[in-house]
VEXDREN-2710 file (C-alpha; in Angstrom, 1 decimal):
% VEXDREN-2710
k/r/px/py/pz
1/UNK/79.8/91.6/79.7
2/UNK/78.0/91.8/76.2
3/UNK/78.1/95.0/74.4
4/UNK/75.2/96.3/72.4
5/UNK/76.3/95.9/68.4
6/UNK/73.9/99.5/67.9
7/UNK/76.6/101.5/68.7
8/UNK/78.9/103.7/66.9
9/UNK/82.3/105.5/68.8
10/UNK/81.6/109.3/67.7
11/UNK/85.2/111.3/67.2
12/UNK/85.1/114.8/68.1
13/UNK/86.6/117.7/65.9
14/UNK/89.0/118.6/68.9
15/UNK/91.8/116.3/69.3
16/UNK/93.5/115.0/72.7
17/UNK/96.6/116.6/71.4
18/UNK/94.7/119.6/70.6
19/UNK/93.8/119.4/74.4
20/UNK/96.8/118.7/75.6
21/UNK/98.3/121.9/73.2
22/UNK/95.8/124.1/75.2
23/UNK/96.8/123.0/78.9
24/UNK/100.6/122.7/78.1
25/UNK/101.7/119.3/79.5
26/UNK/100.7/115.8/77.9
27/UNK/98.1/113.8/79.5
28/UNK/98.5/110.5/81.4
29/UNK/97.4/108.2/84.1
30/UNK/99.8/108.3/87.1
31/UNK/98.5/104.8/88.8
32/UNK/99.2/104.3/92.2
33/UNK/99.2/100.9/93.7
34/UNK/99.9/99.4/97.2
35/UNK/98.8/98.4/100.4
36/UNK/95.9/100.1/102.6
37/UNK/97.5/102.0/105.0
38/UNK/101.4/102.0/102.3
39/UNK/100.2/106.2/101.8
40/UNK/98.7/106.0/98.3
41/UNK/96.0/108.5/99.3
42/UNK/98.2/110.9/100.8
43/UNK/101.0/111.1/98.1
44/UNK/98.2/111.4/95.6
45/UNK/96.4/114.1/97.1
46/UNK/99.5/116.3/97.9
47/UNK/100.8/115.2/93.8
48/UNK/97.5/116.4/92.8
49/UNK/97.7/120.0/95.0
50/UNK/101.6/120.3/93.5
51/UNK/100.5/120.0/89.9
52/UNK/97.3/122.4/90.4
53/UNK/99.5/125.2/92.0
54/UNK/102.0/124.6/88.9
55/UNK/98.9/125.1/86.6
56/UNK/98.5/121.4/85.2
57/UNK/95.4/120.2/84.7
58/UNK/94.6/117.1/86.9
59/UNK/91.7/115.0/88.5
60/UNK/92.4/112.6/91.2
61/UNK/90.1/109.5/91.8
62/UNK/90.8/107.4/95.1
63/UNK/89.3/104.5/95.7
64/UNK/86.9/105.0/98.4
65/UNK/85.7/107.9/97.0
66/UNK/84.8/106.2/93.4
67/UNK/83.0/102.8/95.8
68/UNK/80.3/106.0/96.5
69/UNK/78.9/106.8/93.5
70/UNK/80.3/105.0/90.2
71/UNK/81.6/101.5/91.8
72/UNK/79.1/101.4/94.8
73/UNK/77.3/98.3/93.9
74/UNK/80.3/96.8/93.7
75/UNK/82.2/94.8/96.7
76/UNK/85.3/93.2/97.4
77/UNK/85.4/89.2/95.9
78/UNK/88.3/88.9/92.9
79/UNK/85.7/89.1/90.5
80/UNK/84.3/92.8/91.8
81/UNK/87.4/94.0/92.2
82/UNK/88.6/93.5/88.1
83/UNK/85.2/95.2/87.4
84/UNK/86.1/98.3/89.8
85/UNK/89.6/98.6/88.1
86/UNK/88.2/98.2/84.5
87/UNK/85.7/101.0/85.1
88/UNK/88.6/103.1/86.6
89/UNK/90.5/102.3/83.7
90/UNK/88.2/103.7/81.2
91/UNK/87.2/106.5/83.6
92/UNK/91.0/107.3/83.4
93/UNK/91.3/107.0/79.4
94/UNK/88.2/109.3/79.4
95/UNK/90.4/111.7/81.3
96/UNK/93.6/111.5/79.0
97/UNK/91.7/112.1/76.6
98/UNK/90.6/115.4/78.1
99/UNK/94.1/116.6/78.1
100/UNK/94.0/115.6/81.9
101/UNK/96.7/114.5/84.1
102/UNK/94.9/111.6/85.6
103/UNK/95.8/110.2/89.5
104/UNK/94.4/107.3/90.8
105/UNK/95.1/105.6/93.9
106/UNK/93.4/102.2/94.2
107/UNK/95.0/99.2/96.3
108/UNK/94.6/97.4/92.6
109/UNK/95.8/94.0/93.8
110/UNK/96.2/92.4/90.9
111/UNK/98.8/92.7/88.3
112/UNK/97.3/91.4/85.6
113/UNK/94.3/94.1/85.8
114/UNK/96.8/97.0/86.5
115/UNK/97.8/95.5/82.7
116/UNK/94.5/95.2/81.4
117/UNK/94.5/99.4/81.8
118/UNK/97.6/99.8/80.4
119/UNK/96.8/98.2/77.3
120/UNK/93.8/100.1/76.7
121/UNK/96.0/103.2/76.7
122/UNK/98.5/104.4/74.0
123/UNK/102.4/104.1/74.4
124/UNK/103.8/105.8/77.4
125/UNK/100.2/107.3/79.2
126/UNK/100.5/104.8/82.4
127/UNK/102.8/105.3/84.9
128/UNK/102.6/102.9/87.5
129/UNK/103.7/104.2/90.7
130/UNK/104.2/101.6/93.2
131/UNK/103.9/102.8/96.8
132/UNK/106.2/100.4/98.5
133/UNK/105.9/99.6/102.8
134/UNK/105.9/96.2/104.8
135/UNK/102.6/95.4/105.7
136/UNK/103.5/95.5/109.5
137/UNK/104.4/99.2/109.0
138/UNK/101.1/99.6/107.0
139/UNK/99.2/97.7/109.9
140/UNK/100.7/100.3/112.8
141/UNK/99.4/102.8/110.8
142/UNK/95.8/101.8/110.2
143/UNK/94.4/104.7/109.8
144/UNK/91.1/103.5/109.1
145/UNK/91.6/100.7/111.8
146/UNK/90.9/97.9/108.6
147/UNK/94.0/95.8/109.5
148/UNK/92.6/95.2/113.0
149/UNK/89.0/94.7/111.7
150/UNK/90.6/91.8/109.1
151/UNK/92.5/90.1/111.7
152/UNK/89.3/89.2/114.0
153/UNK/87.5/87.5/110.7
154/UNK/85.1/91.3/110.6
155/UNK/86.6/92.1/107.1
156/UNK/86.8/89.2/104.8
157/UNK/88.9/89.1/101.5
158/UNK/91.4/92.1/103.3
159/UNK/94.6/92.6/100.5
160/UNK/97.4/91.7/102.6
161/UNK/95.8/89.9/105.6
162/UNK/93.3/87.4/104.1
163/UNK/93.7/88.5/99.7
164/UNK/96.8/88.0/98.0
165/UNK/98.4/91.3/96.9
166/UNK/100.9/91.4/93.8
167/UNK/103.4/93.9/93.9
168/UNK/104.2/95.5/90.2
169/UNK/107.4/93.9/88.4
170/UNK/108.4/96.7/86.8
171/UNK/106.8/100.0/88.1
172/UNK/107.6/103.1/86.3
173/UNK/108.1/104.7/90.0
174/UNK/108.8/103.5/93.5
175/UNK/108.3/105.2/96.3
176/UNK/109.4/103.8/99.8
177/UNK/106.8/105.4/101.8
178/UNK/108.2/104.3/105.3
179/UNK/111.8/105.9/104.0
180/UNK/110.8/108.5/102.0
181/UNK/108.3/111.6/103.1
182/UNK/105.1/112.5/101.5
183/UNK/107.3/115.9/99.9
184/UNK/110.1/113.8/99.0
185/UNK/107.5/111.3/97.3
186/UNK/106.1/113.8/95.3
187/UNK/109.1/115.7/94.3
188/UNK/110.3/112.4/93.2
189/UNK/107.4/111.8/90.7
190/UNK/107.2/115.3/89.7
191/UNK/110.9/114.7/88.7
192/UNK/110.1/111.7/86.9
193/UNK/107.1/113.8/84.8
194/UNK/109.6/116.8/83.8
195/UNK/112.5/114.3/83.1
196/UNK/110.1/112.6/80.4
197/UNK/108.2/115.5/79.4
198/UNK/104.9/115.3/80.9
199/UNK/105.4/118.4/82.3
END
């Protein structure tokens, strides 16, 4: 992608640590990754109702939500899906910067894009929560009925079924979402933000 060289980055006189001063907890990006189907919408969405009724500043973006508006001219070859993970990425940096606790819960197949956002941001603001289940547990779920769709040839390029998906090496987080409950998922990251000070 070329890049205009009539641009300048404009600083602003308040700081993200100013920001985060005012909200009292740091900001980060809490990145879930996984399977369709593995709960990465769920946990997210119940994460982002437990840090709102503890008074932290958050913004969740899902995947499907982002594919209507910023994303939706994009589609699902290897080559669309980088560009929908770079544009979350920034989205997300624009959000730390905020002073916001940033969640997003995108399948993110690839590791080495899930890298490519954590190198745009500083030391210690990606947490990579890897929302671990078996694909056959992930395809008796179904909940959008995708798995079923990829396996009769409707859904081509289908993470899992008919696209490779790479599971993180070292994820800051685990969660075994066909042991653990959605509560016991979030109380587990919320555990991980206090023990390191996010919160």
């Amino acid at each position: 992608m070329s890049q205009s060289s009539h641009i300048t980055w404009h600083d602003s006189e308040v700081t993200k640590a100013d920001r985060q001063q005012q909200n009292g907890h740091k900001s980060v990006v809490i990145w879930f990754t996984g399977l369709s189907g593995s709960g990465k919408s769920t946990v997210s969405v119940a994460l982002e109702k437990a840090l709102f009724e503890q008074g932290k500043h958050s913004y969740r973006l899902d995947g499907d939500n982002v594919r209507h508006g910023l994303n939706k001219n994009l589609g699902f070859s290897p080559e669309d899906r980088k560009e929908n993970i770079r544009r979350i990425g920034e989205v997300s940096k624009l959000l730390v910067d905020a002073g916001t606790i940033a969640i997003t819960a995108f399948i993110s197949p690839y590791r080495q894009d899930r890298d490519d956002v954590r190198a745009i941001l500083e030391e210690g603001e990606f947490i990579e929560v890897y929302t671990e289940c078996s694909v056959e547990e992930c395809e008796k779920r179904d909940p959008k009925g995708l798995y079923e769709k990829a396996r009769s040839g409707e859904i081509k390029e289908f993470t899992g079924i008919s696209a490779p998906y790479e599971a993180p090496n070292h994820p800051e987080i685990t969660i075994n979402t066909e042991q653990q409950s959605v509560e016991a998922s979030v109380e587990h990251i919320l555990n991980y933000l206090k023990e390191k000070q996010y919160i």
